[in-house]
N, C-alpha and C positions, 0 to 999 in steps of 0.2 A: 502641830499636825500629828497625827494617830497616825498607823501603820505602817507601812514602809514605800518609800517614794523610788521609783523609777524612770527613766527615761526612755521613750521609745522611738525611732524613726520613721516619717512619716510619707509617705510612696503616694501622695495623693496629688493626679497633678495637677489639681486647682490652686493648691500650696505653693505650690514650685510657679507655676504661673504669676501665683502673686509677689514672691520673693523676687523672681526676674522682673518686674513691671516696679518694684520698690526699686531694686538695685540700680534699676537705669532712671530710676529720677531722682537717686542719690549721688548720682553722676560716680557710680562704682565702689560705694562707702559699705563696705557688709555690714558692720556693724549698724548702721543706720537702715541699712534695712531691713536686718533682722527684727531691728525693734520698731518699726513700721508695722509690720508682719504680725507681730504678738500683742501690738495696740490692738490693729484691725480683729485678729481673734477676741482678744480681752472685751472689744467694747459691744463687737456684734455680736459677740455666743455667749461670753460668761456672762457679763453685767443684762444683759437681756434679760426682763425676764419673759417677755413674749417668746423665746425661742429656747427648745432643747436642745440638747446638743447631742448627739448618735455620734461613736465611733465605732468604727467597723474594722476589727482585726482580721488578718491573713498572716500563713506564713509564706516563709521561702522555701524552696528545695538550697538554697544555700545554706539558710541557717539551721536547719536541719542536717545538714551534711559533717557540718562543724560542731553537733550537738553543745550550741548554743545555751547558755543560763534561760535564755527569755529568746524564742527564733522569733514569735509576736511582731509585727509590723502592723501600724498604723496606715489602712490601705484605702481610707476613705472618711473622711468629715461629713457629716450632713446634719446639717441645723434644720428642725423643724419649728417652723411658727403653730402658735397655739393661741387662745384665751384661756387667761388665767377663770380657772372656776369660780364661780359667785359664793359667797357664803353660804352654811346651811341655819347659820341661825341669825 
């Protein structure tokens, strides 16, 4: 992988929604639900290729306060479906 990799936190609460509805049919296993979570991501946004994927950055007045490396939060997903374009030749 090129360039430099980051991690960021994600404030979106359809996330968190899904993480809590994993957690409780892992009967409270985080670990299993995190990777519930990042299937569901992996198979409906990236492997897709009907859908883009839109992330929508915001900051905080926290992370701003603490002049933060990266104040950036991840404050919204939105997958958009598409058709893939036909060939031109």
């Amino acid at each position: 992988m090129k360039g430099k990799v980051s991690k960021m936190m994600i404030e979106d609460w359809e996330i968190g929604a899904l993480y809590w509805n994993c957690l409780q049919r892992a009967n409270g296993d985080e670990a299993i639900a995190v990777q519930k979570v990042r299937e569901k991501y992996w198979e409906s946004f990236v492997k897709n290729e009907n859908v883009d994927l839109t992330i929508v950055l915001g900051t905080t007045l926290q992370h701003h306060n603490k002049r933060a490396p990266n104040p950036y939060v991840i404050i919204s997903v939105v997958p958009t479906p598409h058709e893939p374009q036909m060939s031109l030749l």
